[in-house]
mmCIF file as Biopython writes it, N, C-alpha, C and O atoms, coordinates in Angstrom:
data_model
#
loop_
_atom_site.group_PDB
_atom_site.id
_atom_site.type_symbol
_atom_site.label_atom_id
_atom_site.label_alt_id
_atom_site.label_comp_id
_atom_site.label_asym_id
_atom_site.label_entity_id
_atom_site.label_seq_id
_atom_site.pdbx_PDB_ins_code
_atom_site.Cartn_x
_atom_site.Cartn_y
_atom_site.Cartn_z
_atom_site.occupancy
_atom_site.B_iso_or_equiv
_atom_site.auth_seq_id
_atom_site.auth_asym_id
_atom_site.pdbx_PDB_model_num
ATOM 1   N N  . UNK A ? 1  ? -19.312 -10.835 10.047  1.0 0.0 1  A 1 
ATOM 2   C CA . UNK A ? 1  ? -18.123 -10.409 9.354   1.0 0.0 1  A 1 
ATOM 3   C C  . UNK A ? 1  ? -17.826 -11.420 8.252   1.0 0.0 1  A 1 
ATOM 4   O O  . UNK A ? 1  ? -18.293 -12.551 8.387   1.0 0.0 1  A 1 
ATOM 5   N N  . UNK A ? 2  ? -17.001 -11.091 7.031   1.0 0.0 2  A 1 
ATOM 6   C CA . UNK A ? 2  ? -17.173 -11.821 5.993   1.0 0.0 2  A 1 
ATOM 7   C C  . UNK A ? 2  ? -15.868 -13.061 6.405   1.0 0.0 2  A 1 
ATOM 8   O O  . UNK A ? 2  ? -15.864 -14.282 6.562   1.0 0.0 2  A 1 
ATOM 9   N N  . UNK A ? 3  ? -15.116 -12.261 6.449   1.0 0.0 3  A 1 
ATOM 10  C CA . UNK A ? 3  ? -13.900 -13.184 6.696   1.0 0.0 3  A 1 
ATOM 11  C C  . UNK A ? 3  ? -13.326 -13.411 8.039   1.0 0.0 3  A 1 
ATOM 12  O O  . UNK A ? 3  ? -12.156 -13.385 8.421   1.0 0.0 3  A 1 
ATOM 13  N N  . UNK A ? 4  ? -14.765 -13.707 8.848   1.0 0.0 4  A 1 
ATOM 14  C CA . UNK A ? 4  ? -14.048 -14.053 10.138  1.0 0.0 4  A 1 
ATOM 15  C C  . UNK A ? 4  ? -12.642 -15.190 10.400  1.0 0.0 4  A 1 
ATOM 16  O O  . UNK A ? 4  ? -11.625 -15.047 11.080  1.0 0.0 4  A 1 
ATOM 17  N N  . UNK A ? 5  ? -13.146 -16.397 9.485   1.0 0.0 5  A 1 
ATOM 18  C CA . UNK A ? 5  ? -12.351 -17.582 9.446   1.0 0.0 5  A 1 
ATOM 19  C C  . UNK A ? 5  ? -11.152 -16.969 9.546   1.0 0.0 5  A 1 
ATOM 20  O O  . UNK A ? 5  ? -10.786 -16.860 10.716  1.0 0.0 5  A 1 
ATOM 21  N N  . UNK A ? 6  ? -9.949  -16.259 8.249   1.0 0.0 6  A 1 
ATOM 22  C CA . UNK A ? 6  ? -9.199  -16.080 8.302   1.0 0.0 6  A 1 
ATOM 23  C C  . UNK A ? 6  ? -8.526  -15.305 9.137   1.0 0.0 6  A 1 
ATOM 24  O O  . UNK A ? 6  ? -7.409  -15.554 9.591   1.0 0.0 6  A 1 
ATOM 25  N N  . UNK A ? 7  ? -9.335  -14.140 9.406   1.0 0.0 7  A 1 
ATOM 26  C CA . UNK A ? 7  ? -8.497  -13.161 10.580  1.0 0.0 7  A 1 
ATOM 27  C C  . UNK A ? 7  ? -8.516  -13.877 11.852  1.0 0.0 7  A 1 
ATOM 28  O O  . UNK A ? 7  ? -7.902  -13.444 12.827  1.0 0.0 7  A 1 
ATOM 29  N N  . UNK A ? 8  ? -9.120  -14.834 11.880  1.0 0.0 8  A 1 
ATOM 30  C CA . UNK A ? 8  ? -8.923  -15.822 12.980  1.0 0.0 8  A 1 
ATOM 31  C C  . UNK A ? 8  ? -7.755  -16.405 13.431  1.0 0.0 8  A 1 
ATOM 32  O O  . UNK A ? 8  ? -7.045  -16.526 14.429  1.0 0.0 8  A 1 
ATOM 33  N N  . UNK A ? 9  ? -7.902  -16.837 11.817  1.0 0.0 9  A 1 
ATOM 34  C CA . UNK A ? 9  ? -6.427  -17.991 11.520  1.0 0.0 9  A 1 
ATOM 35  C C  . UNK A ? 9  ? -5.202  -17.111 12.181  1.0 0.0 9  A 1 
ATOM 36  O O  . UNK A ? 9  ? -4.778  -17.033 13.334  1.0 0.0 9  A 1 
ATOM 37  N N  . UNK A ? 10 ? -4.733  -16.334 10.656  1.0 0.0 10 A 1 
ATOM 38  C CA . UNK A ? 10 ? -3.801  -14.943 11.170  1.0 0.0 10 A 1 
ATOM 39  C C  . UNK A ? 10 ? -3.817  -14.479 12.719  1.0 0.0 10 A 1 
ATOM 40  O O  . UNK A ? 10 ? -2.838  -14.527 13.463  1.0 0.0 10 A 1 
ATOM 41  N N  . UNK A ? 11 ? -4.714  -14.161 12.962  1.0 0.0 11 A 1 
ATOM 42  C CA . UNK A ? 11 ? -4.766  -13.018 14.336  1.0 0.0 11 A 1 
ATOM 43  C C  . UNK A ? 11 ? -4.349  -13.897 15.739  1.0 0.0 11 A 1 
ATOM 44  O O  . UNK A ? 11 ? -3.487  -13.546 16.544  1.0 0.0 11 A 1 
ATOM 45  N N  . UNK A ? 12 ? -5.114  -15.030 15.814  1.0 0.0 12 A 1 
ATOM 46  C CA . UNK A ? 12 ? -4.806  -15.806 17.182  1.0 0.0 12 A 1 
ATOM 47  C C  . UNK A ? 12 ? -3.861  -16.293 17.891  1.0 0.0 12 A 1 
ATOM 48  O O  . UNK A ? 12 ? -3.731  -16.570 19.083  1.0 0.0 12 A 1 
ATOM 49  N N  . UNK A ? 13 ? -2.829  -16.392 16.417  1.0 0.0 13 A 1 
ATOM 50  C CA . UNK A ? 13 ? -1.281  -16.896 16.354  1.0 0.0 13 A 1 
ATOM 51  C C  . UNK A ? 13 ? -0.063  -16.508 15.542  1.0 0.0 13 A 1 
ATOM 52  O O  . UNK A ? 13 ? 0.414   -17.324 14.753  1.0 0.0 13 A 1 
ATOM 53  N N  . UNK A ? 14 ? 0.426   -15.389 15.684  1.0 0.0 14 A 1 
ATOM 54  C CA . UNK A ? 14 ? 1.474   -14.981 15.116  1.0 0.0 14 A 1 
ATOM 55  C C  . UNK A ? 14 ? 2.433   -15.382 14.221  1.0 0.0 14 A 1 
ATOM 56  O O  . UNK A ? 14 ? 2.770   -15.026 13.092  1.0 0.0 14 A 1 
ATOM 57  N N  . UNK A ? 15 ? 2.927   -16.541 15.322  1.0 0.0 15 A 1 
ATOM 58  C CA . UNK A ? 15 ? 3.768   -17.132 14.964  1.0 0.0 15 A 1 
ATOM 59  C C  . UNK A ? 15 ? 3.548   -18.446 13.719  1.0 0.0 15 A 1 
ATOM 60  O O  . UNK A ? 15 ? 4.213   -18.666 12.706  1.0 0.0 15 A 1 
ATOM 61  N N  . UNK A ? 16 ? 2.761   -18.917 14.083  1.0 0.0 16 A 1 
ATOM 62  C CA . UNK A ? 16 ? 2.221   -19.777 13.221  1.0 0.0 16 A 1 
ATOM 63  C C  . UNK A ? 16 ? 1.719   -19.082 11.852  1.0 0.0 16 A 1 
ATOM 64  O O  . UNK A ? 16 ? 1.826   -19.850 10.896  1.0 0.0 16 A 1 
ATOM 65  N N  . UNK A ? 17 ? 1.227   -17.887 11.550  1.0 0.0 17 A 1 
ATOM 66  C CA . UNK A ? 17 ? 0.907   -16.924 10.391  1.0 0.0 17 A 1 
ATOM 67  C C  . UNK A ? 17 ? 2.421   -17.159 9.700   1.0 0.0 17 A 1 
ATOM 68  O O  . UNK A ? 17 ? 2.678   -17.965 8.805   1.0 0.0 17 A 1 
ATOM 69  N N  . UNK A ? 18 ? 3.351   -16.239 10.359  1.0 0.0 18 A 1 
ATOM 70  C CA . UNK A ? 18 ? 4.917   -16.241 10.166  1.0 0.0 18 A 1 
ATOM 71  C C  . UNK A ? 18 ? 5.146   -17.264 9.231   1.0 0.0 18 A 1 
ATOM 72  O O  . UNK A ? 18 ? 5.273   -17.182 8.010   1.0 0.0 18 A 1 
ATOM 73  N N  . UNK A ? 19 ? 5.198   -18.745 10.359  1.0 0.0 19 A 1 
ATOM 74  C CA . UNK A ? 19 ? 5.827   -19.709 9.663   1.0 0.0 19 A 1 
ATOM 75  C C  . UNK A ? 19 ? 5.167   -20.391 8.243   1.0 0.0 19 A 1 
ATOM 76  O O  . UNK A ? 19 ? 5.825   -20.775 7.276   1.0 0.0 19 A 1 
ATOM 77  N N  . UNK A ? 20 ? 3.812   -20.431 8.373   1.0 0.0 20 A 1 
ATOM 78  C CA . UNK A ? 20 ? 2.903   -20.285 7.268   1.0 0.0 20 A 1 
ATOM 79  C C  . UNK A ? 20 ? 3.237   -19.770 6.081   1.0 0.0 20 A 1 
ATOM 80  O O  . UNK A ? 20 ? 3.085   -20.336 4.999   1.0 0.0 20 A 1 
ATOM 81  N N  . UNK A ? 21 ? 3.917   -18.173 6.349   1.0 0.0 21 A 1 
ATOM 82  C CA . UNK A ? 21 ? 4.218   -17.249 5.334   1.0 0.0 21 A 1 
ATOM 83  C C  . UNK A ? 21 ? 5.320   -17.841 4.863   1.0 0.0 21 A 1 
ATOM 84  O O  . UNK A ? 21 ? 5.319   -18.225 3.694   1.0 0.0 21 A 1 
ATOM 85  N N  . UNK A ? 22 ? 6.073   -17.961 5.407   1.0 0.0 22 A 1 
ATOM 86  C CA . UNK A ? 22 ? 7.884   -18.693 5.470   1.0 0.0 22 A 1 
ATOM 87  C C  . UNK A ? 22 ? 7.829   -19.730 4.187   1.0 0.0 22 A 1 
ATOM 88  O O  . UNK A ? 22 ? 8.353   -19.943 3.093   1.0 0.0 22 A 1 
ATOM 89  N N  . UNK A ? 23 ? 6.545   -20.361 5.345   1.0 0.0 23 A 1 
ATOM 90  C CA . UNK A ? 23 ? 6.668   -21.592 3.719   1.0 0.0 23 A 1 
ATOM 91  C C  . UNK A ? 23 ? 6.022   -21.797 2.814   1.0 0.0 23 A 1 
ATOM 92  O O  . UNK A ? 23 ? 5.994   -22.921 2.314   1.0 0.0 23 A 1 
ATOM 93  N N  . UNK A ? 24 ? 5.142   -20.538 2.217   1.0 0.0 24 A 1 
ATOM 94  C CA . UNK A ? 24 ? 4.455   -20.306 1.094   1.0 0.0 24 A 1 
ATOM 95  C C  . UNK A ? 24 ? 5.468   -19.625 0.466   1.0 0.0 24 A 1 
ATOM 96  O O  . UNK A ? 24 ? 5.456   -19.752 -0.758  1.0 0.0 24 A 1 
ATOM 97  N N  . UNK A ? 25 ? 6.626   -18.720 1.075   1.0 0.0 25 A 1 
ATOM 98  C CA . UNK A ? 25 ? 7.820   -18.201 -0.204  1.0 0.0 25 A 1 
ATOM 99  C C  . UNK A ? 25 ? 8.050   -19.105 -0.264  1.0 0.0 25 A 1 
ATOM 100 O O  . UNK A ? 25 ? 7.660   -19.391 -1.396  1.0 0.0 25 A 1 
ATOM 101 N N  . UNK A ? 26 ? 8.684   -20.421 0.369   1.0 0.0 26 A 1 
ATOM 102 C CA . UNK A ? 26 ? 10.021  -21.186 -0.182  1.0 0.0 26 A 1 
ATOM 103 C C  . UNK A ? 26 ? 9.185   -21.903 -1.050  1.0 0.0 26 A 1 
ATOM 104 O O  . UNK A ? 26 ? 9.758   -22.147 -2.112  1.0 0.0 26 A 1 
ATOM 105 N N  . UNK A ? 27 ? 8.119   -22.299 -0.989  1.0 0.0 27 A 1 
ATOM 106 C CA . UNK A ? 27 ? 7.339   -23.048 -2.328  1.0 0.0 27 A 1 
ATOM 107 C C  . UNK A ? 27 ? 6.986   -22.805 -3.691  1.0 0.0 27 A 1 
ATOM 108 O O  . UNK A ? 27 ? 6.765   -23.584 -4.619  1.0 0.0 27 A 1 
ATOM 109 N N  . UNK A ? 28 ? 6.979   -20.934 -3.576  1.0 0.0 28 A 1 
ATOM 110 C CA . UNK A ? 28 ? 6.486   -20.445 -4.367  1.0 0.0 28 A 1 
ATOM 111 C C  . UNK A ? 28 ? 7.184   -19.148 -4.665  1.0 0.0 28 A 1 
ATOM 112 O O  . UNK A ? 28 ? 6.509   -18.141 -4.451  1.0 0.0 28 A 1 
ATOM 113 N N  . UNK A ? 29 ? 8.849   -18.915 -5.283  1.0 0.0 29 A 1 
ATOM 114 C CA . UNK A ? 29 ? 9.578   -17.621 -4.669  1.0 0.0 29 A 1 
ATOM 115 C C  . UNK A ? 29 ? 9.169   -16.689 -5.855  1.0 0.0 29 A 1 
ATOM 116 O O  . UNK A ? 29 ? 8.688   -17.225 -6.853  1.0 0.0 29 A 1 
ATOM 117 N N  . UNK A ? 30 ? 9.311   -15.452 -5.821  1.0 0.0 30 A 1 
ATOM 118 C CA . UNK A ? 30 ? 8.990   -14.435 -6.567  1.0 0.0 30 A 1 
ATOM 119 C C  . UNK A ? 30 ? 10.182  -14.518 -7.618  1.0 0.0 30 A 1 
ATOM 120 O O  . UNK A ? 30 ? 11.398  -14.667 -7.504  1.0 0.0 30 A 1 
ATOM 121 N N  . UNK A ? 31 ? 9.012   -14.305 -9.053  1.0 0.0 31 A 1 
ATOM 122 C CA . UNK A ? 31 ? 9.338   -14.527 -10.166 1.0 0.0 31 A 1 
ATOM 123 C C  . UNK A ? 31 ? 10.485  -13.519 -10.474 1.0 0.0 31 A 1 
ATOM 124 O O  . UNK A ? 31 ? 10.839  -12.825 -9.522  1.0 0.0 31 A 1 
ATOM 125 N N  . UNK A ? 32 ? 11.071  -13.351 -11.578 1.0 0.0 32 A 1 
ATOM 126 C CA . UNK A ? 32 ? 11.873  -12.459 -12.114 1.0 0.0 32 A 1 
ATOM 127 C C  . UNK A ? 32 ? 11.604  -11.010 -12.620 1.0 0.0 32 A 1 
ATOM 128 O O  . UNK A ? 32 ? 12.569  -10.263 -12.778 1.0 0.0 32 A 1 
ATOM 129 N N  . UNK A ? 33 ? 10.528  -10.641 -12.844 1.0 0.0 33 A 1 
ATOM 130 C CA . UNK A ? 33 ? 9.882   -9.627  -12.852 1.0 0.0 33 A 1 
ATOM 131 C C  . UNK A ? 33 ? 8.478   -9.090  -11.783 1.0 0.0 33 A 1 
ATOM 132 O O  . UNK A ? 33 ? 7.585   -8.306  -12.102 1.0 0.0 33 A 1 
ATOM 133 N N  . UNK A ? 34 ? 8.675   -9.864  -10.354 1.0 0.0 34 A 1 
ATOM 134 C CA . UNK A ? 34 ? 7.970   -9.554  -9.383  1.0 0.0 34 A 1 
ATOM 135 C C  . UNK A ? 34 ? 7.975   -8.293  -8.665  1.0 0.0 34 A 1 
ATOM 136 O O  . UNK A ? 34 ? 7.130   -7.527  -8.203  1.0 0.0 34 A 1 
ATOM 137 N N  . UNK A ? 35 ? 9.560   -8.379  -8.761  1.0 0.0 35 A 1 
ATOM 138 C CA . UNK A ? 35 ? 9.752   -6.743  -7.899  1.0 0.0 35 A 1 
ATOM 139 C C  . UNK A ? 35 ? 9.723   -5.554  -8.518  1.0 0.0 35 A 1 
ATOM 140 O O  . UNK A ? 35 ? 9.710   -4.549  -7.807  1.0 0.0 35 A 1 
ATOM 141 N N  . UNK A ? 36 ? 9.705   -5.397  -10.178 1.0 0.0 36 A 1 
ATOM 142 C CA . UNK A ? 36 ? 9.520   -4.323  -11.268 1.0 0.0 36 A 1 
ATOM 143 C C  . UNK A ? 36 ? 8.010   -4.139  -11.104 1.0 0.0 36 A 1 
ATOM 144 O O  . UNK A ? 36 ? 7.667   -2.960  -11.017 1.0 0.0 36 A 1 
ATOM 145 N N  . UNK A ? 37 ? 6.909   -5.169  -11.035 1.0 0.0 37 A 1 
ATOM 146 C CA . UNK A ? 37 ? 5.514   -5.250  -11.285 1.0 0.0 37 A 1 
ATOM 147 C C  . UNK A ? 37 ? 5.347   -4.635  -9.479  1.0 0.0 37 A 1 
ATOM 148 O O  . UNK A ? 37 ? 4.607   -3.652  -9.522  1.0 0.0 37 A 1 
ATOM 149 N N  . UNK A ? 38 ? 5.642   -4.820  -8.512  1.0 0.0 38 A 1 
ATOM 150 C CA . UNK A ? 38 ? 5.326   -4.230  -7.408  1.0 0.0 38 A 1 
ATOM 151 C C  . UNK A ? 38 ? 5.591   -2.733  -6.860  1.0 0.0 38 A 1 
ATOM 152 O O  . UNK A ? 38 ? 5.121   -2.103  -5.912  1.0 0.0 38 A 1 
ATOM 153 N N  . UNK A ? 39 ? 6.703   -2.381  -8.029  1.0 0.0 39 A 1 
ATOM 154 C CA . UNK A ? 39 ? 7.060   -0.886  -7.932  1.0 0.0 39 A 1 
ATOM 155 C C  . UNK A ? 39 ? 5.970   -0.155  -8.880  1.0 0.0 39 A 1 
ATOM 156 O O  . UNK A ? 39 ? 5.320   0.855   -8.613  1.0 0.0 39 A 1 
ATOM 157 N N  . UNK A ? 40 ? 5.951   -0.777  -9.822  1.0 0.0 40 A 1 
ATOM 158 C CA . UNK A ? 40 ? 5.181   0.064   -10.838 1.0 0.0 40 A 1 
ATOM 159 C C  . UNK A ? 40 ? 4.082   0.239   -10.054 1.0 0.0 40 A 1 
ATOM 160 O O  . UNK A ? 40 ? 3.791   1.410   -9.810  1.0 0.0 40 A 1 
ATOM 161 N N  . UNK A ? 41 ? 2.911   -1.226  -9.272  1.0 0.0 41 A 1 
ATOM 162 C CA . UNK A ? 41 ? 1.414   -0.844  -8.649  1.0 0.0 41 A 1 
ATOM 163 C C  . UNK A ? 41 ? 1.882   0.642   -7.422  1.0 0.0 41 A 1 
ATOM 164 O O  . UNK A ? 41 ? 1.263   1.676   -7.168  1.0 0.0 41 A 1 
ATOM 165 N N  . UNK A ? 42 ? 3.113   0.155   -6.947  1.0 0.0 42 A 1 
ATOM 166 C CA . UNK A ? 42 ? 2.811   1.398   -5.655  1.0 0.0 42 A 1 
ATOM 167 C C  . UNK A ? 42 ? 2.998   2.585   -6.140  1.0 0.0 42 A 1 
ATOM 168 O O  . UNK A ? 42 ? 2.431   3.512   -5.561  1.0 0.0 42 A 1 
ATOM 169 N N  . UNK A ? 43 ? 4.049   2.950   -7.622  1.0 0.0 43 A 1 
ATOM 170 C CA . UNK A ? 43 ? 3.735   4.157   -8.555  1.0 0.0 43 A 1 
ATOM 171 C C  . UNK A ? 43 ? 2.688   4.215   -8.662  1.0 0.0 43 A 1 
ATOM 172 O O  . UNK A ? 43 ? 2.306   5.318   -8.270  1.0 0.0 43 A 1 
ATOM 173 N N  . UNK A ? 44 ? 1.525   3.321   -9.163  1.0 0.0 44 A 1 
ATOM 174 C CA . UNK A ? 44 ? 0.323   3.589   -9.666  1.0 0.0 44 A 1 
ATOM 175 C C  . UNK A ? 44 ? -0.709  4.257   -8.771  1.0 0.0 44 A 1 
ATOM 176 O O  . UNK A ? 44 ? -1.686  4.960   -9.032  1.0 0.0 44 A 1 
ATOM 177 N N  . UNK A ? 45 ? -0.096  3.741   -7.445  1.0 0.0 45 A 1 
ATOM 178 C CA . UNK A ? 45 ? -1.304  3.811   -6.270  1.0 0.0 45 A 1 
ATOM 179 C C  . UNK A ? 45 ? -1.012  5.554   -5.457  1.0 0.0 45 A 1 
ATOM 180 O O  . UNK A ? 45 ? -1.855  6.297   -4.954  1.0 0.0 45 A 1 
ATOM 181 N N  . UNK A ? 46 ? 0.754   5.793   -5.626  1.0 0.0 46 A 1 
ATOM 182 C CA . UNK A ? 46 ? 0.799   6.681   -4.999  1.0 0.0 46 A 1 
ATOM 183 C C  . UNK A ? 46 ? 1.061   7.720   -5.343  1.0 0.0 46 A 1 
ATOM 184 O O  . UNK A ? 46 ? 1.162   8.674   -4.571  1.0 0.0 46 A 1 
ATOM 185 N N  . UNK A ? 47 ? 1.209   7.770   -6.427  1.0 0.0 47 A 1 
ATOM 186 C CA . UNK A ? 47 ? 1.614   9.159   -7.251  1.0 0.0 47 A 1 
ATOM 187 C C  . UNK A ? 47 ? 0.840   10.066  -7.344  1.0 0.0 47 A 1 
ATOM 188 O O  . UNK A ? 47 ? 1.095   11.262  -7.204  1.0 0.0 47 A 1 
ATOM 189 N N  . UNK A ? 48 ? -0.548  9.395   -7.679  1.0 0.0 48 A 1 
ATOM 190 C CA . UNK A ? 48 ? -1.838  10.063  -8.227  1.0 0.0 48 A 1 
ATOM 191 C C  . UNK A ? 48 ? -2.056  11.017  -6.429  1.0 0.0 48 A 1 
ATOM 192 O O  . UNK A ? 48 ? -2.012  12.242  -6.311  1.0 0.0 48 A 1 
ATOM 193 N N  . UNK A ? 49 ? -2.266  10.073  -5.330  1.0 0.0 49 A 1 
ATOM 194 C CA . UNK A ? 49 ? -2.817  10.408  -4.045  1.0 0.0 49 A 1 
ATOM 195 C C  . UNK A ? 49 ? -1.875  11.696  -3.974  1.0 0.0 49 A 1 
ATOM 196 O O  . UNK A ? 49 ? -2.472  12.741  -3.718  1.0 0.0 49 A 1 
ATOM 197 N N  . UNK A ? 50 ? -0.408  11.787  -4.173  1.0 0.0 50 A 1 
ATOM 198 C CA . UNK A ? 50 ? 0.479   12.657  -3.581  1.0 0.0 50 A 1 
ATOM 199 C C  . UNK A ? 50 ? 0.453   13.709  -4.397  1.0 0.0 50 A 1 
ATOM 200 O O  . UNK A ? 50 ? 0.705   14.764  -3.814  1.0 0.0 50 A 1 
ATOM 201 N N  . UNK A ? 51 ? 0.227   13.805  -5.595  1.0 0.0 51 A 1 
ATOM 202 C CA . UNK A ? 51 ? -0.321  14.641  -6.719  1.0 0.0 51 A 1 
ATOM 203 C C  . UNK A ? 51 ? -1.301  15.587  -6.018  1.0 0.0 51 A 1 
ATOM 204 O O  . UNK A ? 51 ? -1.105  16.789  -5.833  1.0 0.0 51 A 1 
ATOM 205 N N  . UNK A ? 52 ? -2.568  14.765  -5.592  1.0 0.0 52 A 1 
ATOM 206 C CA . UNK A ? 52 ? -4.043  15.345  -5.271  1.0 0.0 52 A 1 
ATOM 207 C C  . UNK A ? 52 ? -3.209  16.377  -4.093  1.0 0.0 52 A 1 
ATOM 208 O O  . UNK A ? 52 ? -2.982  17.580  -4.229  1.0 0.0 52 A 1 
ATOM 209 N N  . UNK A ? 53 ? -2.822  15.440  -2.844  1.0 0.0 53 A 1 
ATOM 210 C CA . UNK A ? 53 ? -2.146  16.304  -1.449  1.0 0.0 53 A 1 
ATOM 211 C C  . UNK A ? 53 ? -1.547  18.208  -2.501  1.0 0.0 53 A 1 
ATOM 212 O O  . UNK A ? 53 ? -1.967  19.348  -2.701  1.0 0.0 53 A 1 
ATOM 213 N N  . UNK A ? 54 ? -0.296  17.262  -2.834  1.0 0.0 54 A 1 
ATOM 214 C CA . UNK A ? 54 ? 0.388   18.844  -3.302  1.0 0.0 54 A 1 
ATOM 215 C C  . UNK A ? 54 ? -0.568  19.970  -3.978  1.0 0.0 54 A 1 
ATOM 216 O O  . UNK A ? 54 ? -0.171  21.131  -3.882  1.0 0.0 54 A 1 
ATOM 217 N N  . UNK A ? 55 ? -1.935  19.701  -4.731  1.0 0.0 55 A 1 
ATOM 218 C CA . UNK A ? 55 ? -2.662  20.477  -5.326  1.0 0.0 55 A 1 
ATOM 219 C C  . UNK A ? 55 ? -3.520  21.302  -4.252  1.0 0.0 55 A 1 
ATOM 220 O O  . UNK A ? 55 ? -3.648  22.515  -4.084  1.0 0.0 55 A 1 
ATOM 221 N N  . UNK A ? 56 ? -4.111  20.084  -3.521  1.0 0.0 56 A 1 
ATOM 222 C CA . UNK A ? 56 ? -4.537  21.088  -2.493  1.0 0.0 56 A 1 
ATOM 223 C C  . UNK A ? 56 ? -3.865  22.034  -1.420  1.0 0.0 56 A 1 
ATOM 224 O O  . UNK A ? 56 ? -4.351  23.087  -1.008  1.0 0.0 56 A 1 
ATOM 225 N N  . UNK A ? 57 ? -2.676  21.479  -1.046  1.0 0.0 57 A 1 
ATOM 226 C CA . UNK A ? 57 ? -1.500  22.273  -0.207  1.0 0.0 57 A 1 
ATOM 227 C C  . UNK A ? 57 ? -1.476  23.904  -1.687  1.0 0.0 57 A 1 
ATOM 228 O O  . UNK A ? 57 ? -1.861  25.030  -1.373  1.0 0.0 57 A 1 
ATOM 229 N N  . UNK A ? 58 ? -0.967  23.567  -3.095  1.0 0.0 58 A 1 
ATOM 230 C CA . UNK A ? 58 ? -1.201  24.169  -3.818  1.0 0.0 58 A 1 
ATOM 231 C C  . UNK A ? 58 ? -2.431  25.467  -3.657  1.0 0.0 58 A 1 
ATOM 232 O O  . UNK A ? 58 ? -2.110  26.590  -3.271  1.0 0.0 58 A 1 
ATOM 233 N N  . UNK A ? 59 ? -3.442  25.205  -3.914  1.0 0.0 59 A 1 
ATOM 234 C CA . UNK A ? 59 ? -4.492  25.994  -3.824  1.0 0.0 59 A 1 
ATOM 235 C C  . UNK A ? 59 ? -4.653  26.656  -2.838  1.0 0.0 59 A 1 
ATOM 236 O O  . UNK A ? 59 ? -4.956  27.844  -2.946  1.0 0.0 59 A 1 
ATOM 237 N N  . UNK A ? 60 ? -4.433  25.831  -1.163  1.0 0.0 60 A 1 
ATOM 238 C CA . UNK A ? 60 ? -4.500  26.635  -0.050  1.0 0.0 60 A 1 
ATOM 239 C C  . UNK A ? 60 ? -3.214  27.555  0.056   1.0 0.0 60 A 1 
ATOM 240 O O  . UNK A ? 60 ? -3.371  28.392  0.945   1.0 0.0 60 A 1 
ATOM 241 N N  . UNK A ? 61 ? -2.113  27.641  -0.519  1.0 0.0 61 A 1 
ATOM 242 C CA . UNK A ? 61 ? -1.339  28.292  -0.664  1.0 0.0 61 A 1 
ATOM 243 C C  . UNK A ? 61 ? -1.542  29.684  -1.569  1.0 0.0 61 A 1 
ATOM 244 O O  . UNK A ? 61 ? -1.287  30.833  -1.209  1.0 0.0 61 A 1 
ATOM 245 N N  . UNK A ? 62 ? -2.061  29.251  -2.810  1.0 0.0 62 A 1 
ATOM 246 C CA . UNK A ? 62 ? -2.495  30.187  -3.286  1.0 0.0 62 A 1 
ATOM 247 C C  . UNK A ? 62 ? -3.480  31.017  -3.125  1.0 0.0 62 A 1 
ATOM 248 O O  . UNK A ? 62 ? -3.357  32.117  -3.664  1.0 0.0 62 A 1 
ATOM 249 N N  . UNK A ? 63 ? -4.576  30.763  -2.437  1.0 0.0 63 A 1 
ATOM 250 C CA . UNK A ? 63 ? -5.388  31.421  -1.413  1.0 0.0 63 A 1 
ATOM 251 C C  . UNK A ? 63 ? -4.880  32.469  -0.363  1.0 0.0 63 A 1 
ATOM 252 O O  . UNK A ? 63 ? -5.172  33.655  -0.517  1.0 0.0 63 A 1 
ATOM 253 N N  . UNK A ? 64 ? -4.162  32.072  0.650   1.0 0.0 64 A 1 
ATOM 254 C CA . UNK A ? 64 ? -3.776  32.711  1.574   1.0 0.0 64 A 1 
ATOM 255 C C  . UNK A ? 64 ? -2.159  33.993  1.155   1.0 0.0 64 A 1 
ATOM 256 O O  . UNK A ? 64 ? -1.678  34.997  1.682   1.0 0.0 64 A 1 
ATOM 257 N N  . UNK A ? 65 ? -1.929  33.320  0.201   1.0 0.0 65 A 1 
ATOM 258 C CA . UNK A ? 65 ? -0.742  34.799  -0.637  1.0 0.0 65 A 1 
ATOM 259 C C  . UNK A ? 65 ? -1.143  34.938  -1.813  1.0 0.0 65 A 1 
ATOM 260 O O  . UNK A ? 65 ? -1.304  36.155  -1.906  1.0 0.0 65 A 1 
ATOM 261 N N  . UNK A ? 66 ? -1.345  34.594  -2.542  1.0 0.0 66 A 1 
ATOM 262 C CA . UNK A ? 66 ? -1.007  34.883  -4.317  1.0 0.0 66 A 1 
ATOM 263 C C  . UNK A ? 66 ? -1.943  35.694  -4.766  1.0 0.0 66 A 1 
ATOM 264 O O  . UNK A ? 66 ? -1.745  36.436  -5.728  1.0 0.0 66 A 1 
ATOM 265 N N  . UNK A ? 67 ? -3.297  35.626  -3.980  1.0 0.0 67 A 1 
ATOM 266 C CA . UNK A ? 67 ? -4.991  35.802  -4.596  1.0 0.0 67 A 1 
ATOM 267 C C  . UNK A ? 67 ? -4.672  37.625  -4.446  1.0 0.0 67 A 1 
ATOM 268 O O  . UNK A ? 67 ? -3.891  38.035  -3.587  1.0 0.0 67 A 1 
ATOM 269 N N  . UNK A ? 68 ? -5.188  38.305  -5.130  1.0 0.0 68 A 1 
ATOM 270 C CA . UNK A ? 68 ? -5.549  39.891  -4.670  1.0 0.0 68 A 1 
ATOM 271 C C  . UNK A ? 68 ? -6.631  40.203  -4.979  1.0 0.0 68 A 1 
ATOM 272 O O  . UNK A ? 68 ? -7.183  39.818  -6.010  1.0 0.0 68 A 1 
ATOM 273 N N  . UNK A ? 69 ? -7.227  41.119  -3.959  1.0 0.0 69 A 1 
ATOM 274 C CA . UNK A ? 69 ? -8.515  41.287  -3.629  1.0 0.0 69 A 1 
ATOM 275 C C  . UNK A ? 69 ? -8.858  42.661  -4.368  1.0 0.0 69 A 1 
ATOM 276 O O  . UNK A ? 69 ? -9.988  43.141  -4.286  1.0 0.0 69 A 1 
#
């Protein structure tokens, strides 16, 4: 596995991950335009996926009523 080391680290001890995390914010806190740049990626990431869903819900919809034979 590539990254055994780390899921090691993380996985073996919870708590210690936690506090780890704890004190990588207070060292390092999110910038002023962190939380605008994190909305926009999950727009980016999820719009498109939920787009694809509704098209195909779309099509199978239109299949089973709309089509005439």
């Amino acid at each position: 596995m590539f990254f055994r080391k780390k899921l090691k680290r993380v996985l073996t001890d919870p708590k210690k991950a936690e506090e780890r995390f704890a004190k990588t914010m207070e060292e390092m806190p999110p910038e002023k335009g962190d939380r605008l740049a994190m909305i926009l990626a999950a727009l980016i990431v999820f719009v498109p996926a939920i787009l694809v869903i509704f098209a195909v819900f779309g099509v199978v919809l239109y299949f089973f009523f709309f089509r005439h034979f």
